[in-house]
KERODO-608302 format. One record per residue (C-alpha): residue number from 1; x, y, z. Coordinates in Angstrom, 1 decimal. Layout:
BEGIN
+-----+--------+--------+--------+
!   n !     c1 !     c2 !     c3 !
+-----+--------+--------+--------+
! NUM !      X !      Y !      Z !
...
+-----+--------+--------+--------+
This chain:
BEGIN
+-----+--------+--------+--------+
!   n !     c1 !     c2 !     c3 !
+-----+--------+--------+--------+
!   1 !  110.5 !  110.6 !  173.2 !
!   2 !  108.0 !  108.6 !  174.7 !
!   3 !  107.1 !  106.1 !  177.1 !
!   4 !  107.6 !  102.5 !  175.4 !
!   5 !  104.8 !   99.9 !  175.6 !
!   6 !  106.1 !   96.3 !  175.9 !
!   7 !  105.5 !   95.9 !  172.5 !
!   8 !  107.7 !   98.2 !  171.9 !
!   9 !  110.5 !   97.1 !  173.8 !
!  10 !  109.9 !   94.0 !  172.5 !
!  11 !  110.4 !   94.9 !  169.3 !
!  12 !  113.3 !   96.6 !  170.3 !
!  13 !  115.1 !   93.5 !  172.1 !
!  14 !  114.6 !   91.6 !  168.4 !
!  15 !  116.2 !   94.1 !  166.8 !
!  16 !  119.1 !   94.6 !  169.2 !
!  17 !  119.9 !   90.4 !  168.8 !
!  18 !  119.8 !   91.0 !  164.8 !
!  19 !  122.2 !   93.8 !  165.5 !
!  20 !  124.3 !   91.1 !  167.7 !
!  21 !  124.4 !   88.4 !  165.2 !
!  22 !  125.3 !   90.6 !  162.4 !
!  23 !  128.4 !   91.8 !  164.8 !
!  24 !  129.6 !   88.1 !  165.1 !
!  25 !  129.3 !   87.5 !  161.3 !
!  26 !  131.2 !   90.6 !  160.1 !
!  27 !  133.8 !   89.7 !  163.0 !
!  28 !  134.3 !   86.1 !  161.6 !
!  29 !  134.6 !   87.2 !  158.1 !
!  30 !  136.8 !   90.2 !  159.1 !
!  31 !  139.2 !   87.4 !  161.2 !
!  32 !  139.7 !   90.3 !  163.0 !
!  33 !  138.2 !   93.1 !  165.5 !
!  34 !  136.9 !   93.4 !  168.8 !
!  35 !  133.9 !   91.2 !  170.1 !
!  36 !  133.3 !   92.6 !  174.0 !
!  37 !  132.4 !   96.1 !  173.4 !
!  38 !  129.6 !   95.8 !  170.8 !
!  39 !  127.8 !   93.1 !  171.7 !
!  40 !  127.7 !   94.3 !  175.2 !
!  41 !  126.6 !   98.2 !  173.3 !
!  42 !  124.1 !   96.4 !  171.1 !
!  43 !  120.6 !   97.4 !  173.1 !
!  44 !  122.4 !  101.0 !  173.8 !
!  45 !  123.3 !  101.3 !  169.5 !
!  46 !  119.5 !  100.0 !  169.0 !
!  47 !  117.7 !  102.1 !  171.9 !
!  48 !  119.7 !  105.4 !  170.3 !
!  49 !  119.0 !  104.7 !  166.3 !
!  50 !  115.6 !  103.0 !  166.7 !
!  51 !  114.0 !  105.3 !  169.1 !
!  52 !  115.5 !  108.5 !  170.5 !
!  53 !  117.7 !  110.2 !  167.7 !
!  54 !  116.4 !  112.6 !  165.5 !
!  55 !  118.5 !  111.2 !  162.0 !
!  56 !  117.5 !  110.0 !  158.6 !
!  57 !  119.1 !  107.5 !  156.9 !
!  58 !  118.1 !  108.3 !  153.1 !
!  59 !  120.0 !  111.6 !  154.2 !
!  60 !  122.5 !  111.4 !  156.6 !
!  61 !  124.0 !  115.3 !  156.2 !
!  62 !  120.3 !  116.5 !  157.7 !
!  63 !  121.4 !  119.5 !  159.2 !
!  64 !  118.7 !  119.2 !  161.8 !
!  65 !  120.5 !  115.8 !  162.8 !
!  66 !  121.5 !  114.9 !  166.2 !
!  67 !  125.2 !  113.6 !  166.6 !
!  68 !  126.8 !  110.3 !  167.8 !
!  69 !  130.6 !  110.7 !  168.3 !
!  70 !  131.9 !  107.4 !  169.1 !
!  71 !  134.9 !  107.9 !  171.5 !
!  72 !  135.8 !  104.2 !  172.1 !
!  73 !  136.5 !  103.5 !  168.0 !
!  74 !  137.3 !  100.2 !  168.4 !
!  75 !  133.4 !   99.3 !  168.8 !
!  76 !  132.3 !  100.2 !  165.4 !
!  77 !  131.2 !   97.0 !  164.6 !
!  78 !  128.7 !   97.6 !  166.6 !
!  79 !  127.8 !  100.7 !  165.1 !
!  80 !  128.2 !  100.0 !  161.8 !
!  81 !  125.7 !   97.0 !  162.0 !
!  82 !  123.2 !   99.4 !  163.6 !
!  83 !  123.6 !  101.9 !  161.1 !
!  84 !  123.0 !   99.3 !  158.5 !
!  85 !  120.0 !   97.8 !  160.0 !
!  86 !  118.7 !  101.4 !  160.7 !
!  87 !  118.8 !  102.1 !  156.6 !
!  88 !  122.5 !  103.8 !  155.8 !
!  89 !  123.8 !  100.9 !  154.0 !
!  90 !  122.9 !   97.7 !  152.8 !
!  91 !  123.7 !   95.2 !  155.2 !
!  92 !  125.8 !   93.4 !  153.1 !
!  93 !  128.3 !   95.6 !  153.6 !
!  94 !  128.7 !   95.1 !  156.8 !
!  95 !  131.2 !   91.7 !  155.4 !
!  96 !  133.8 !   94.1 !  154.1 !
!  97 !  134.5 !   95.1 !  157.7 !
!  98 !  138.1 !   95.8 !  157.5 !
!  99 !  139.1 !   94.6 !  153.8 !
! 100 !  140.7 !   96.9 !  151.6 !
! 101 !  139.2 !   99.4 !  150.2 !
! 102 !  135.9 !   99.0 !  152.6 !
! 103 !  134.1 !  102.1 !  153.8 !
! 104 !  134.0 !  100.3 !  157.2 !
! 105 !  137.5 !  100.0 !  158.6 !
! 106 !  138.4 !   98.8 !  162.5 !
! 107 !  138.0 !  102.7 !  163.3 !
! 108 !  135.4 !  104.7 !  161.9 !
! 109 !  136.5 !  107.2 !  159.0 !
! 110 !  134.4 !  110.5 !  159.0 !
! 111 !  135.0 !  111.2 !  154.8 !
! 112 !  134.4 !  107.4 !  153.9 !
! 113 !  131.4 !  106.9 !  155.4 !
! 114 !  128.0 !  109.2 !  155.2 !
! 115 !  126.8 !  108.9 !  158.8 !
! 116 !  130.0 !  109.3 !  160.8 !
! 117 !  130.1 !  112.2 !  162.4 !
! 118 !  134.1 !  112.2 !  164.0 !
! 119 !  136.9 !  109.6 !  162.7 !
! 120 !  138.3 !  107.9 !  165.9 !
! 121 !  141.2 !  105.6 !  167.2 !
! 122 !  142.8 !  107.3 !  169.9 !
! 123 !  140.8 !  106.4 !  173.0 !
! 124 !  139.8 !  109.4 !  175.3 !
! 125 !  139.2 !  112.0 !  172.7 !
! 126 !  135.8 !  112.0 !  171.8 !
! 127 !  134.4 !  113.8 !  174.8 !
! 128 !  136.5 !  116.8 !  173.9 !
! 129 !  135.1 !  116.6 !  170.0 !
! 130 !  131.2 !  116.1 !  171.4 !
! 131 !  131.7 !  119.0 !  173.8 !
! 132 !  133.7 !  121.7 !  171.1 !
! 133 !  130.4 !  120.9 !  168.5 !
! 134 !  128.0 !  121.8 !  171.2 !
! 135 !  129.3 !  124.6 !  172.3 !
! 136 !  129.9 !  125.7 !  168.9 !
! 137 !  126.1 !  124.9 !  168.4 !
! 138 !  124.8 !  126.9 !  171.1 !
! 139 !  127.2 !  130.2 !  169.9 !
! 140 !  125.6 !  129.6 !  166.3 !
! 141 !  122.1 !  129.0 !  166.9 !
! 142 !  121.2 !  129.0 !  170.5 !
! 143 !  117.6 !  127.5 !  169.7 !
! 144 !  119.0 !  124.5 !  168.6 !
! 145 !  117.4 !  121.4 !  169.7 !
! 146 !  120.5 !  119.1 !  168.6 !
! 147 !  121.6 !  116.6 !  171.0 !
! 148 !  125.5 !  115.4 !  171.1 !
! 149 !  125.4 !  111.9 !  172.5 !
! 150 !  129.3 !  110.8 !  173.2 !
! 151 !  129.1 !  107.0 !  173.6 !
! 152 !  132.8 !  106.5 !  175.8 !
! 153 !  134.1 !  102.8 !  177.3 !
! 154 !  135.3 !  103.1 !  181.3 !
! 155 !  138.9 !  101.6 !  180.0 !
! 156 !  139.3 !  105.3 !  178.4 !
! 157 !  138.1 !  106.8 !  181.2 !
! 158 !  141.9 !  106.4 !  182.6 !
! 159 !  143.0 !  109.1 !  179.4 !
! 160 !  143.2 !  113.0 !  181.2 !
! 161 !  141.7 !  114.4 !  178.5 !
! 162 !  138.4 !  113.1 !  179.3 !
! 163 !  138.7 !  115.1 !  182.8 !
! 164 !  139.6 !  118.4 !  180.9 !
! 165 !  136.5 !  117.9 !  178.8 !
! 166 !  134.5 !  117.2 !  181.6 !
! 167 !  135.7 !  120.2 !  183.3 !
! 168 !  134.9 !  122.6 !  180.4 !
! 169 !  131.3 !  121.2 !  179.5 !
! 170 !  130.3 !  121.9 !  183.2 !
! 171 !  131.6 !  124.8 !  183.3 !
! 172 !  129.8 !  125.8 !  180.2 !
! 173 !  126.8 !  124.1 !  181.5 !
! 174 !  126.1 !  122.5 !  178.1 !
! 175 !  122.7 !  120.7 !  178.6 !
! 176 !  123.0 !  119.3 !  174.7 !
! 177 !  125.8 !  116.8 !  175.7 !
! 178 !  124.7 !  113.6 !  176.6 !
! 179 !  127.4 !  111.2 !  177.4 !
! 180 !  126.7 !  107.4 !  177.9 !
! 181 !  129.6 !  105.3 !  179.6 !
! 182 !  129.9 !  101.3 !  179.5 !
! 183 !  130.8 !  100.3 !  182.5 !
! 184 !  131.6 !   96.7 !  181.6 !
! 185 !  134.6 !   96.5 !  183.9 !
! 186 !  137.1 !   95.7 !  181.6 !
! 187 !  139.9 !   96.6 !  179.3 !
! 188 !  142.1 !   95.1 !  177.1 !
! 189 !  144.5 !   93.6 !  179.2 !
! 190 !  142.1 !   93.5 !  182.3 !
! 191 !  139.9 !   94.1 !  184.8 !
! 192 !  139.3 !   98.1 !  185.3 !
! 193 !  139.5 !   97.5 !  188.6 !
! 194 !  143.2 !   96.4 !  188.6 !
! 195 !  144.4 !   98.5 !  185.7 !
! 196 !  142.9 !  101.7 !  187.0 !
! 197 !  140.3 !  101.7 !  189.8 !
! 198 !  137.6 !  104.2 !  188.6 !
! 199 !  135.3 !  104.4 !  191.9 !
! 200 !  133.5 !  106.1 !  193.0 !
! 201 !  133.0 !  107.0 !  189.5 !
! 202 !  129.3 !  109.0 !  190.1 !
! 203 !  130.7 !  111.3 !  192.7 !
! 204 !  133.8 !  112.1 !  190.7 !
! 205 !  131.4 !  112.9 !  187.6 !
! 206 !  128.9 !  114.5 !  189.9 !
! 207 !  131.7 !  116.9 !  190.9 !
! 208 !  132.7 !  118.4 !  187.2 !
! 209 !  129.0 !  119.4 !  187.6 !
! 210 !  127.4 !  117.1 !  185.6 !
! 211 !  124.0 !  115.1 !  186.1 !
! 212 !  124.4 !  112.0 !  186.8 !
! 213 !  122.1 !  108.6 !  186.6 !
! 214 !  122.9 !  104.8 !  186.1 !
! 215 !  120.9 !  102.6 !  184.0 !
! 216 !  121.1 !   98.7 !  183.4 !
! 217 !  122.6 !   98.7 !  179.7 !
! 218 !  120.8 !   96.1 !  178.8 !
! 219 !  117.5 !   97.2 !  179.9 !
! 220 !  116.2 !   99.3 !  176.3 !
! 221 !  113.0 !  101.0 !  178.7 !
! 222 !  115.7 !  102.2 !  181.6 !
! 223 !  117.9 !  103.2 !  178.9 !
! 224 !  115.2 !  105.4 !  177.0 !
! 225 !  113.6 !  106.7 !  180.3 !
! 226 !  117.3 !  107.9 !  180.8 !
! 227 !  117.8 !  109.6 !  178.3 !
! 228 !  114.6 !  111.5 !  178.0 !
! 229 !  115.4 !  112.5 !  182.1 !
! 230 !  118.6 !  113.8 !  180.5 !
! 231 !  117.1 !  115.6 !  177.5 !
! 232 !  114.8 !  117.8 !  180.8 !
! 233 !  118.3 !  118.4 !  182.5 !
! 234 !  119.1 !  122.2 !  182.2 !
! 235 !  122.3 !  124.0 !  183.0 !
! 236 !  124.3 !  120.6 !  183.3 !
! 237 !  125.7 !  118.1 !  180.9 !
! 238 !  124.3 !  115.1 !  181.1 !
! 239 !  125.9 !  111.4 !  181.9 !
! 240 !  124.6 !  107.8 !  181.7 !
! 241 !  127.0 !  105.2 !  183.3 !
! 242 !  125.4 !  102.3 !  181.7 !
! 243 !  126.0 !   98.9 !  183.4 !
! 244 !  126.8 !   96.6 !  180.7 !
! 245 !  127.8 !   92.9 !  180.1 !
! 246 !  130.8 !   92.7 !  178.0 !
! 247 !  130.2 !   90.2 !  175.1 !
! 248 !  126.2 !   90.4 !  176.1 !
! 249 !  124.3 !   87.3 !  174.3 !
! 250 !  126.7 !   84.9 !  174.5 !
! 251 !  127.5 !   83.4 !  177.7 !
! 252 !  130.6 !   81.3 !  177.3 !
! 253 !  132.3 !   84.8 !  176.1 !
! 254 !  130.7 !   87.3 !  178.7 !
! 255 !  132.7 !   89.0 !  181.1 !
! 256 !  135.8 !   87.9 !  180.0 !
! 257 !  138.0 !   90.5 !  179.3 !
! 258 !  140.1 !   88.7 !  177.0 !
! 259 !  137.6 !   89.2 !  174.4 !
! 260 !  137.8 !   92.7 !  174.4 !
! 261 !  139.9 !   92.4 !  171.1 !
! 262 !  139.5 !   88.7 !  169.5 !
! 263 !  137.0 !   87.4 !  167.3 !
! 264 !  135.3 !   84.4 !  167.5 !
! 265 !  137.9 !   82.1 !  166.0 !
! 266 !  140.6 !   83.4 !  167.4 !
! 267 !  139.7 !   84.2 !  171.2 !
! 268 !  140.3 !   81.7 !  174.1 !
! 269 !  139.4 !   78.5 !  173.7 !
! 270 !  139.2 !   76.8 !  177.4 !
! 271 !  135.4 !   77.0 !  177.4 !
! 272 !  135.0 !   76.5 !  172.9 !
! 273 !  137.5 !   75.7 !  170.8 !
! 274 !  138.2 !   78.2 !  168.4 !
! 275 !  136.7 !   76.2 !  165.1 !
! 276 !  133.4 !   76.5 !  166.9 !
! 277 !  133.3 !   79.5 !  168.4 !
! 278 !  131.5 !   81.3 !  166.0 !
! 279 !  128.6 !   78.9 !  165.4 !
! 280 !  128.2 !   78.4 !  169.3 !
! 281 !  128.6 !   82.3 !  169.7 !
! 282 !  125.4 !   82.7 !  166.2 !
! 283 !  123.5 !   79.5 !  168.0 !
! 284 !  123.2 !   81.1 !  171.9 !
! 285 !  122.4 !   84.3 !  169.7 !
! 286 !  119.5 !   82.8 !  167.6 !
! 287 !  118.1 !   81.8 !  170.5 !
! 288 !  119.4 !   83.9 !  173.1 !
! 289 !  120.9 !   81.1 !  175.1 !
! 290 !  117.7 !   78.3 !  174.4 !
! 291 !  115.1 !   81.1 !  175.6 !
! 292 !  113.7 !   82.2 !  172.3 !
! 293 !  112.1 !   80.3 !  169.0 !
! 294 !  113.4 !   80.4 !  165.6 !
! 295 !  110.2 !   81.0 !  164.3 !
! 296 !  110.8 !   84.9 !  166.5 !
! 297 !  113.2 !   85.2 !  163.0 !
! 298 !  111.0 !   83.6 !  160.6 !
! 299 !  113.0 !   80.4 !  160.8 !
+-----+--------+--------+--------+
């Protein structure tokens, strides 16, 4: 990892809205799925797949690889455009989101799709699947340099099982686990902060004996600098609380919770009605609210 040049971050931010607009369109053609979660995930997704993983596309069983498990399932789109722009699959695809017979269903499916490293659904499992492969890595080859980046949502934070994970990788002191948490305040049928306060969220981390740093999500620099200060951690897991927007890109949806699981067409409609949500939602995208040229997309 490196230092990124603006350029570089520049290049980066593009990429990340590309990622964004393909989320809305395989949303609207799905008529299903969750629209929060990625978009506000989109700069982490690119910032992990464009920059800091070691993975290759054209052969996604490397062993060398590092590992994403994806705890909060219900975010794949955003993965699954990522993993399309990144090379995986032709982004094509990415329309058959939840059809029949798709390799990209509303939860990702380890043995349909090449890439995937853990199936998941159940919310607040993936920590525990992220810390049982690293510690299996370090009894198998203890000069590993794998990484096992565990992307959770705060709304899952409220499952126990997290906490028993938690407990167990500082115990261990498994410095190849780095966890990244959006903190985008809200859950399916709320604000976290009424469903289940979580604060003070650092110290409680900080306690299971884990380093802990907070990032702005949307900020792909702070997000890579973080990251490489977690990859020089030793003795200690490593976690990111990432301060995220939910539904990042496109204002009239952001911060609302109740588009943690609608699609454009089918979400609330006191700000856009829902026959025109998803061209206003792929119009503020384009031009990320009136503050970017077509032309930035060849237009």
């Amino acid at each position: 990892m490196h230092y990124l040049s603006d350029t570089e971050v520049h290049e980066l931010e593009i990429k990340a809205n590309e990622i964004r607009q393909s989320i809305i369109e395989m949303l609207v053609e799905a008529k299903s799925g969750h629209t929060a979660g990625p978009l506000g995930m989109a700069d982490i997704f690119t910032t992990l797949y464009f920059e800091v993983l070691k993975h290759n596309p054209k052969d996604p069983f490397w062993a060398e690889r590092d590992r994403v498990i994806l705890s909060n399932g219900h975010i794949c789109p955003g993965l699954y455009a990522t993993m399309a722009h990144a090379g995986y699959f032709p982004v094509e695809e990415l329309l058959t989101l939840r059809k029949f017979g798709s390799r990209l269903q509303g939860h990702p499916h380890r043995e349909t799709l090449p890439g995937i490293e853990t199936s998941s659904g159940p919310l607040g499992s993936g920590l525990s699947q992220a810390v049982g492969m690293a510690l299996a890595e370090r009894i198998d080859n203890p000069y590993s340099a794998k990484f096992f980046y565990c992307l959770m949502g705060d709304g899952e934070l409220d499952c126990g099982q997290i906490w028993e994970a938690m407990m167990l990788a500082g115990k261990e002191g498994l410095n190849n686990v780095v966890a990244i948490v959006d903190r985008n305040g809200i859950q399916i049928d709320g604000l976290t902060k009424d469903v289940m306060p979580l604060e003070p969220l650092r110290e409680k981390f900080e306690s299971f004996n884990w380093d802990v740093q907070e990032v702005d999500g949307h900020n792909i620099r702070a997000i890579n600098d973080a990251i490489g200060k977690a990859h020089a951690v030793y003795g200690q897991p490593s976690i990111i609380i990432a301060h995220t927007i939910p539904s990042k890109g496109v204002d009239v949806f952001e911060r609302d919770f109740r588009w943690h699981g609608n699609p454009p067409g089918l979400g609330p409609e006191d700000q856009v009605q829902k026959s025109e949500q998803a061209t206003v939602a792929l119009k503020k995208l384009r031009t990320l609210n009136g503050h970017l040229h077509m032309h930035e997309y060849g237009e």
